[in-house]
VEXMI-207047 format. One record per residue (C-alpha): residue number from 1; residue in one letter; x, y, z. Coordinates in steps of 0.02 Angstrom, whole numbers, plus 50000, padded with zeros to 5 digits. Example, Ala and Ser with C-alpha at 12.3 -4.5 7.8 and 13.67 -1.06 7.14 Angstrom:
REM VEXMI-207047
{site 1 A {50615 49775 50390}}
{site 2 S {50684 49947 50357}}
REM end
This chain:
REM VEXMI-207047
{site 1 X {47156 51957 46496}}
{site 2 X {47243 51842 46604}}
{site 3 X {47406 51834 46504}}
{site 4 X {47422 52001 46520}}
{site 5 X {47384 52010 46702}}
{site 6 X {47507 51887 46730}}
{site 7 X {47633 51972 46632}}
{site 8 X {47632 52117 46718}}
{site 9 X {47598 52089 46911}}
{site 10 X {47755 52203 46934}}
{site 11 X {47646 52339 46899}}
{site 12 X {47473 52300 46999}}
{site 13 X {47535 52205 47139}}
{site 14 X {47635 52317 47247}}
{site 15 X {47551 52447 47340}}
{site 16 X {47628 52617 47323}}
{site 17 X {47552 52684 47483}}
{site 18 X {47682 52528 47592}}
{site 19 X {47807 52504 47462}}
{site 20 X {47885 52687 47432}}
{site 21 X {48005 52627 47273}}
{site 22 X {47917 52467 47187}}
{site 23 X {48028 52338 47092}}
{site 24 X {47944 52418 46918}}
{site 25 X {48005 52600 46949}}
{site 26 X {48195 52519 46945}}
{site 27 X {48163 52388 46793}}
{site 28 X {48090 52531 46704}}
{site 29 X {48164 52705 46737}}
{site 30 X {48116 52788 46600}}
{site 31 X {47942 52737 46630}}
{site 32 X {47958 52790 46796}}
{site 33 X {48052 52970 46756}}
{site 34 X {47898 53005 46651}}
{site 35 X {47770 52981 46780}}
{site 36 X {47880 53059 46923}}
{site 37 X {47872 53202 46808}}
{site 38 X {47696 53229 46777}}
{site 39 X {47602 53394 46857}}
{site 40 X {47467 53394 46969}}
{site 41 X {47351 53461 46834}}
{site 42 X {47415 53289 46721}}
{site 43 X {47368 53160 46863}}
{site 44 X {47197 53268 46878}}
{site 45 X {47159 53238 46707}}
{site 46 X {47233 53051 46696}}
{site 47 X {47162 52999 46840}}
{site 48 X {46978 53051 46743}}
{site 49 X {47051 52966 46600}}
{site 50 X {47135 52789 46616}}
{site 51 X {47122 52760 46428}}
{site 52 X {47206 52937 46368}}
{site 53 X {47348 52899 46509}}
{site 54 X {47372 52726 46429}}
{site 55 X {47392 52804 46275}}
{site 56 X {47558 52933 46330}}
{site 57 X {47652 52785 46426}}
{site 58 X {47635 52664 46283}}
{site 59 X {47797 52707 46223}}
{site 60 X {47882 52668 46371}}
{site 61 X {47757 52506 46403}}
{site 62 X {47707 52446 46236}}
{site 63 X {47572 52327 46308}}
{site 64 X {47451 52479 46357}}
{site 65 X {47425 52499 46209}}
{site 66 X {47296 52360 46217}}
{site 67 X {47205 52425 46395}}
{site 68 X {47064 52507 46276}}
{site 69 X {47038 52362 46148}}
{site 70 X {47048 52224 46332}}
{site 71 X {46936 52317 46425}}
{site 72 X {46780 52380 46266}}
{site 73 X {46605 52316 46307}}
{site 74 X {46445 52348 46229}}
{site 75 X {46337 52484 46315}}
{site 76 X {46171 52419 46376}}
{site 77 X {46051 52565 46388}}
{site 78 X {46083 52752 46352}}
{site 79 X {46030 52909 46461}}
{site 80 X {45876 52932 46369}}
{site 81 X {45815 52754 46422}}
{site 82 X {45894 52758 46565}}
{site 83 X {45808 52928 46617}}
{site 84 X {45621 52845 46567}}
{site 85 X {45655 52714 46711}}
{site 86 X {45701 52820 46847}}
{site 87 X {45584 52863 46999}}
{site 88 X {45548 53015 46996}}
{site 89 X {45591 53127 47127}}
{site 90 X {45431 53126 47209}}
{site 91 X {45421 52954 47210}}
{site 92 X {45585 52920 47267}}
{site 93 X {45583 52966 47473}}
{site 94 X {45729 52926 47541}}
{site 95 X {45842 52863 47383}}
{site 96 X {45986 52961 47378}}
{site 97 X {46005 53041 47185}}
{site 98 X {46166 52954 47123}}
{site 99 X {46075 52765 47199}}
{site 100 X {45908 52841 47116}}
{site 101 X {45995 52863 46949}}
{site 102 X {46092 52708 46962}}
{site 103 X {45926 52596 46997}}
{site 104 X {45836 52691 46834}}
{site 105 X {45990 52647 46731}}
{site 106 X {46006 52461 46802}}
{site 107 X {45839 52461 46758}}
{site 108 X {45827 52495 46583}}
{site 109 X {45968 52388 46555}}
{site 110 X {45888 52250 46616}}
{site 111 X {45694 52286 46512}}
{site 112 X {45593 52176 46486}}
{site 113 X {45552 52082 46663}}
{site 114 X {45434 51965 46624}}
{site 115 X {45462 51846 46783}}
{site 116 X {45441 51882 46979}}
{site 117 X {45578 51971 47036}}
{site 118 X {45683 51950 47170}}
{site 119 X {45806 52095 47211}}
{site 120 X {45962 52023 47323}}
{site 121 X {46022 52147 47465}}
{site 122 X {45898 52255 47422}}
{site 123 X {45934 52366 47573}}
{site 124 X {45785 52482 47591}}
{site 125 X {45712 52424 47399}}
{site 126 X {45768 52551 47320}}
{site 127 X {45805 52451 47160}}
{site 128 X {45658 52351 47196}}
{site 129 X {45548 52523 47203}}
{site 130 X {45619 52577 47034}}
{site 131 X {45576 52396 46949}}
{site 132 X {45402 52362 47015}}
{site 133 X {45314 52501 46874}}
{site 134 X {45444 52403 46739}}
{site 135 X {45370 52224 46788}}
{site 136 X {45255 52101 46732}}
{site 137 X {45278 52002 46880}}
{site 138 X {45279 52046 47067}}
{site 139 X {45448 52092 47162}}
{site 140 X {45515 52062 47311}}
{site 141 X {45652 52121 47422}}
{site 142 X {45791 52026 47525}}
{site 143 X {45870 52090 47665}}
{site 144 X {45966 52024 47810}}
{site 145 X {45956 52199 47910}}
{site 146 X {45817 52214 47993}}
{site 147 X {45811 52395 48032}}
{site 148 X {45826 52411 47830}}
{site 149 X {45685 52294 47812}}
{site 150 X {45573 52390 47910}}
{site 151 X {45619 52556 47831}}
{site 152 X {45600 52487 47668}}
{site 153 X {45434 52414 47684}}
{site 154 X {45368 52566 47777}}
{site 155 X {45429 52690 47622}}
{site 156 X {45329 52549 47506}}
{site 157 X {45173 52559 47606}}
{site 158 X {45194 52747 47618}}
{site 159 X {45203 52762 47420}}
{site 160 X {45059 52631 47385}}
{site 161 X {45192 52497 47337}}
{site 162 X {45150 52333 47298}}
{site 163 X {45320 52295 47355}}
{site 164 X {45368 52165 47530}}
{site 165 X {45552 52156 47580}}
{site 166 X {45602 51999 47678}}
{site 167 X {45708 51987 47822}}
{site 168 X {45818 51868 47749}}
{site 169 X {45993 51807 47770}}
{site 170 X {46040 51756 47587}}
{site 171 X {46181 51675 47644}}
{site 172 X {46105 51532 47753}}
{site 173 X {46102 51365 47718}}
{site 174 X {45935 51320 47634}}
{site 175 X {45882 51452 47549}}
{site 176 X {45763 51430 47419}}
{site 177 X {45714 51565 47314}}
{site 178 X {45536 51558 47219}}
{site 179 X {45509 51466 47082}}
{site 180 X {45555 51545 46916}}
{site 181 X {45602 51707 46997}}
{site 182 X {45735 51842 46905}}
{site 183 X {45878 51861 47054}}
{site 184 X {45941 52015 47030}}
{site 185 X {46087 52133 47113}}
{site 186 X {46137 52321 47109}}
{site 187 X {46317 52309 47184}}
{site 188 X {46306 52185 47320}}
{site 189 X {46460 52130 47392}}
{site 190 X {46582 52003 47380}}
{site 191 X {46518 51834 47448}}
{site 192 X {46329 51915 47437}}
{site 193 X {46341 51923 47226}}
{site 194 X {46444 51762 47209}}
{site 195 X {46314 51666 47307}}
{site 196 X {46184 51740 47201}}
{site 197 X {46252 51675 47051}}
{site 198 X {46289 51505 47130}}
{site 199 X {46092 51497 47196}}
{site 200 X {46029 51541 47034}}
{site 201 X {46112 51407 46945}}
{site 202 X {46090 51278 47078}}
{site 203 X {45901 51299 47069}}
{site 204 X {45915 51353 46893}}
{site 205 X {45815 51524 46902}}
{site 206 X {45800 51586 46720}}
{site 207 X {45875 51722 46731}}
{site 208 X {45997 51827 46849}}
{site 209 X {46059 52007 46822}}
{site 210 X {46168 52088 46942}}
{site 211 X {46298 52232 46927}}
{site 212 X {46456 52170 47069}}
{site 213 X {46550 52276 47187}}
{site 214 X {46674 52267 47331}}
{site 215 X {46739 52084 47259}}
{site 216 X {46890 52065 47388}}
{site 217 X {46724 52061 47532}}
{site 218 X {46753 51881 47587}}
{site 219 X {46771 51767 47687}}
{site 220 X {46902 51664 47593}}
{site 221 X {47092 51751 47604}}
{site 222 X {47127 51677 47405}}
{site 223 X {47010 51701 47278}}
{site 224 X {46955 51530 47225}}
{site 225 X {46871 51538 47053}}
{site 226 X {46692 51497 47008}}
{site 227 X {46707 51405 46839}}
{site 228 X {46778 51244 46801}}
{site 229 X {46883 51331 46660}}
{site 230 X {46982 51441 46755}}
{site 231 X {47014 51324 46919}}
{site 232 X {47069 51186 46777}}
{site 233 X {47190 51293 46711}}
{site 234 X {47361 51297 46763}}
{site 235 X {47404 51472 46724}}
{site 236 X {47242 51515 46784}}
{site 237 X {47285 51702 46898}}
{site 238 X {47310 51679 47083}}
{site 239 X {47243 51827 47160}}
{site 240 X {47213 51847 47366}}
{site 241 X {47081 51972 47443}}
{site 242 X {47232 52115 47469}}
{site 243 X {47234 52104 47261}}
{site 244 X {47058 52130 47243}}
{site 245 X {47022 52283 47331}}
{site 246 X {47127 52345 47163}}
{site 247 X {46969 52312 47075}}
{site 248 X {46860 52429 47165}}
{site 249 X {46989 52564 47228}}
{site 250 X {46911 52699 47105}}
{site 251 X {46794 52822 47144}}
{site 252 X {46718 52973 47072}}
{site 253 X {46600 53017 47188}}
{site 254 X {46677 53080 47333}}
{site 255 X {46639 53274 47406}}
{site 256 X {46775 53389 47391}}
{site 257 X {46777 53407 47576}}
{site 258 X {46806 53212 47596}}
{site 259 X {46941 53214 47466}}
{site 260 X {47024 53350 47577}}
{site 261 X {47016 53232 47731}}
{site 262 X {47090 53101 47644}}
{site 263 X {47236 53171 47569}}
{site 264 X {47264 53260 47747}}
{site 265 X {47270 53066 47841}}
{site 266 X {47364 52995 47683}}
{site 267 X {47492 53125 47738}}
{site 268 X {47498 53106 47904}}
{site 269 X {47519 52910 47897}}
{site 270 X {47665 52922 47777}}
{site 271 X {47752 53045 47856}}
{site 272 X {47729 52941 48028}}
{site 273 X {47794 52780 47907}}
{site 274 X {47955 52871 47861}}
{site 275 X {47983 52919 48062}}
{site 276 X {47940 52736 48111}}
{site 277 X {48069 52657 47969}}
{site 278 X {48201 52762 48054}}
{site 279 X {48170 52753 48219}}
{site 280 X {48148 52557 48202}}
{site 281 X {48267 52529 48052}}
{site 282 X {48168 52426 47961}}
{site 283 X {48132 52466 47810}}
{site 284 X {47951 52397 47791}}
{site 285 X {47781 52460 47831}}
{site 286 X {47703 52461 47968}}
{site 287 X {47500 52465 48003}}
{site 288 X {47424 52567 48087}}
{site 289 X {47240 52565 48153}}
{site 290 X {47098 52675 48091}}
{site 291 X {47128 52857 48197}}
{site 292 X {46982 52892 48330}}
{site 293 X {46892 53064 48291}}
{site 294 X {46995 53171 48410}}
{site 295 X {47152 53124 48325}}
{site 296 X {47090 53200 48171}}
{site 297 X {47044 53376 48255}}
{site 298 X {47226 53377 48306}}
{site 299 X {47391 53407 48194}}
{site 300 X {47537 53294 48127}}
{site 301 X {47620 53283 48291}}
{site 302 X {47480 53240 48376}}
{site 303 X {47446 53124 48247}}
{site 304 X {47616 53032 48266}}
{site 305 X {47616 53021 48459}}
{site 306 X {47452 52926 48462}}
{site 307 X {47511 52801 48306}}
{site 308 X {47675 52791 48396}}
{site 309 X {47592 52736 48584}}
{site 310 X {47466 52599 48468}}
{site 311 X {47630 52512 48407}}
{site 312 X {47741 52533 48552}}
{site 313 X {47859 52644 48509}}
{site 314 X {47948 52822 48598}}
{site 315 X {47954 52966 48494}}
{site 316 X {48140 53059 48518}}
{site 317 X {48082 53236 48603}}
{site 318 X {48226 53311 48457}}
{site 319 X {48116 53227 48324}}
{site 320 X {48087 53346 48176}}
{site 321 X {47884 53348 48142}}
{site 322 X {47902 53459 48009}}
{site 323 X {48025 53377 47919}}
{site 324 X {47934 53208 47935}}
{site 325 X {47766 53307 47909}}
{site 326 X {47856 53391 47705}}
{site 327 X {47903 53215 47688}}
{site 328 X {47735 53131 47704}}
{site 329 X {47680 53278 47578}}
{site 330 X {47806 53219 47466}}
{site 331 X {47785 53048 47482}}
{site 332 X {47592 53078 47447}}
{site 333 X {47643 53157 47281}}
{site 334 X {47744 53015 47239}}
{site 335 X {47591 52884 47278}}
{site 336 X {47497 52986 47182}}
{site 337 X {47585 52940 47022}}
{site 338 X {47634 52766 47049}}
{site 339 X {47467 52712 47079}}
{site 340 X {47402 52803 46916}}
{site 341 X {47501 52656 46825}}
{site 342 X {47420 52537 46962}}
{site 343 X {47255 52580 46916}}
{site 344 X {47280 52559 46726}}
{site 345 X {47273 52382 46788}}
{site 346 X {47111 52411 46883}}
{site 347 X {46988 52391 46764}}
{site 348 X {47058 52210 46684}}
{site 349 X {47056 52138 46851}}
{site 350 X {46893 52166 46870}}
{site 351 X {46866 52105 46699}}
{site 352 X {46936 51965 46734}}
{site 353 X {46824 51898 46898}}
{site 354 X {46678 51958 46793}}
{site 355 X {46730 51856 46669}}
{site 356 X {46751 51713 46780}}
{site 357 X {46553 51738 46826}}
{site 358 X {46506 51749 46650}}
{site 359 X {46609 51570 46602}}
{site 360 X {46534 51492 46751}}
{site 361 X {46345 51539 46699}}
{site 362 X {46382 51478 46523}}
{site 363 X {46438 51319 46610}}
{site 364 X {46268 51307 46706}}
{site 365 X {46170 51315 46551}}
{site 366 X {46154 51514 46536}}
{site 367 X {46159 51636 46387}}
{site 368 X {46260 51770 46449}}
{site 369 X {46273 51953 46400}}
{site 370 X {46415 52071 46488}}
{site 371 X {46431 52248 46467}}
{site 372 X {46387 52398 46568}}
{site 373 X {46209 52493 46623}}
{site 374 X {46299 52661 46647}}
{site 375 X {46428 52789 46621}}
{site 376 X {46592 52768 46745}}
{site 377 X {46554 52943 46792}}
{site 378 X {46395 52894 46893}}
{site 379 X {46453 52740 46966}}
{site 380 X {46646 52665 46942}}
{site 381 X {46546 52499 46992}}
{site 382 X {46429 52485 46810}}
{site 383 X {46474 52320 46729}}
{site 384 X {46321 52223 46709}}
{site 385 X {46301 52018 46701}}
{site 386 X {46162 51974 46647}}
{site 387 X {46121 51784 46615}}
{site 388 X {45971 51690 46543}}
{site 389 X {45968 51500 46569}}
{site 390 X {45955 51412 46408}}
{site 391 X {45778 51303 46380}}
{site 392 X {45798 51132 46382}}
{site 393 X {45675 51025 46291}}
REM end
């Protein structure tokens, strides 16, 4: 996995959005004909299918050939298990139903719980809610917000819980969690999950289970590896926190009507980086800061005048909006497909720190199972770690 990272950081590392002709689409033009060619339907369909897009630009990129054998794991519960350890409706007040379903299926993945359970970031408890009928052992919630807390442990008391969440930063210095406990995680962030697994081993907890998310969430700017292996290795894969937001750009959740939004700003902002690379000429990016809300109730010119006063530049009165406004459209288009070849690298990455985890448990002493707790199609986020320290006699 990290070879083949390496070998082909041409691919993953640029962003299309900043970087409107990457150093890939002129080393390989006939790749990059292909995918400049494909139809709106085709990127639909690929972007619901990395594999089956792999597949058609193998012949251009032999190595894709390999994304579907790199990135196989083992499946750790299916939909009829997964079903018989999800709240049920009426039991689940206030879980939203995609977190509901994602708790039963963490859940069955993780069967049997035979030690007290302590569920990291627990938010309102929702995965803790959905355990406590599956365990042998009490659980309990930690939580650094308190406003969460106190939601959390009034939904508890409201359903006849057995169930206390903590306020608790899991981050300070000191912590000590209980004595034999099971730490586990449904997506927390970043620093949040890597301290988790550092915790565990430190006060060798026997076991830990935790499904990761939002990995680039940190406080370092360069990802510094967790096991001995990879930071002894020399052409171990330097990656900073701009690279991993690759890892958890995919999403398959979002609402039509937020999709819509989206694509209408991604517009806007590129046809506003075309104006600004002419009216500066420069030919790089340049940032601009999240719009306020009346920006978006306004149109493409409006749009440009306030990006244009936030970085200090005039605006020609002869300037053509609706020329810069067809070329954001078509620059959109072209994003589109370059970052369908990005995000065949997506998946590996994330692979990769997950396998970094995984090495670094089996360096503490853990037995260490990877694979994932659901289908991509309810969460993009469902590889599962879950690690159980080794007894030593």
């Amino acid at each position: 996995m990290n070879d083949w990272l390496q070998a082909h950081r041409e691919f993953w590392q640029p962003t299309p959005f900043t970087e409107p002709n990457p150093v890939w689409t002129r080393r390989w033009p006939e790749l990059s004909a292909k995918v400049d060619a494909f139809s709106g339907d085709e990127c639909q369909r690929f972007e619901n299918d990395p594999v089956v897009l792999a597949h058609s630009l193998a012949n251009w990129l032999p190595a894709l050939a390999e994304l579907e054998c790199l990135t196989a794991l083992p499946e750790f519960t299916d939909a009829i298990a997964a079903s018989a350890c999800t709240l049920r409706e009426v039991r689940a007040r206030d879980m939203p139903g995609r977190k509901r379903l994602q708790a039963g299926a963490f859940a069955a993945a993780v069967k049997p719980l035979n030690a007290p359970v302590v569920d990291w970031c627990c938010g309102k408890g929702h995965l803790s809610r959905t355990l406590l009928p599956l365990s042998e052992a009490p659980v309990t919630g930690y939580e650094w917000d308190p406003a969460l807390v106190e939601d959390g442990n009034r939904l508890a008391r409201r359903a006849g819980d057995a169930l206390t969440i903590h306020c608790q930063d899991v981050m300070a210095e000191g912590l000590d969690l209980p004595d034999g406990a099971h730490g586990v995680a449904l997506h927390a962030c970043g620093d949040l999950h890597r301290q988790l697994i550092i915790q565990a081993s430190q006060q060798s907890l026997p076991r830990v289970s935790l499904a990761p998310c939002c990995f680039h969430l940190s406080a370092r700017e360069d990802y510094q590896p967790l096991s001995g292996f990879a930071r002894q290795w020399n052409d171990c894969l330097k990656v900073n926190r701009a690279d991993l937001k690759l890892a958890v750009e995919e999403t398959v959740t979002a609402p039509a009507r937020v999709r819509k939004q989206v694509q209408t700003f991604s517009q806007w902002r590129l046809g506003f980086d075309g104006l600004q690379r002419q009216l500066r000429q420069q030919d790089e990016y340049l940032p601009v800061p999240s719009h306020p809300g009346w920006v978006a109730k306004g149109d493409f010119r409006q749009f440009c005048g306030w990006a244009a006063d936030k970085k200090g530049l005039t605006l020609p009165d002869d300037t053509d909006y609706a020329a810069w406004n067809a070329y954001g459209i078509q620059r959109l288009a072209q994003v589109r497909r370059h970052e369908l070849v990005r995000h065949l690298f997506r998946r590996p990455l994330e692979l990769w720190l997950v396998l970094d985890y995984a090495v670094f448990l089996e360096e503490q002493d853990y037995s260490v199972r990877l694979g994932t707790f659901c289908q991509r199609s309810l969460t993009p986020r469902n590889l599962l770690i879950d690690a159980t320290r080794a007894n030593r006699g």
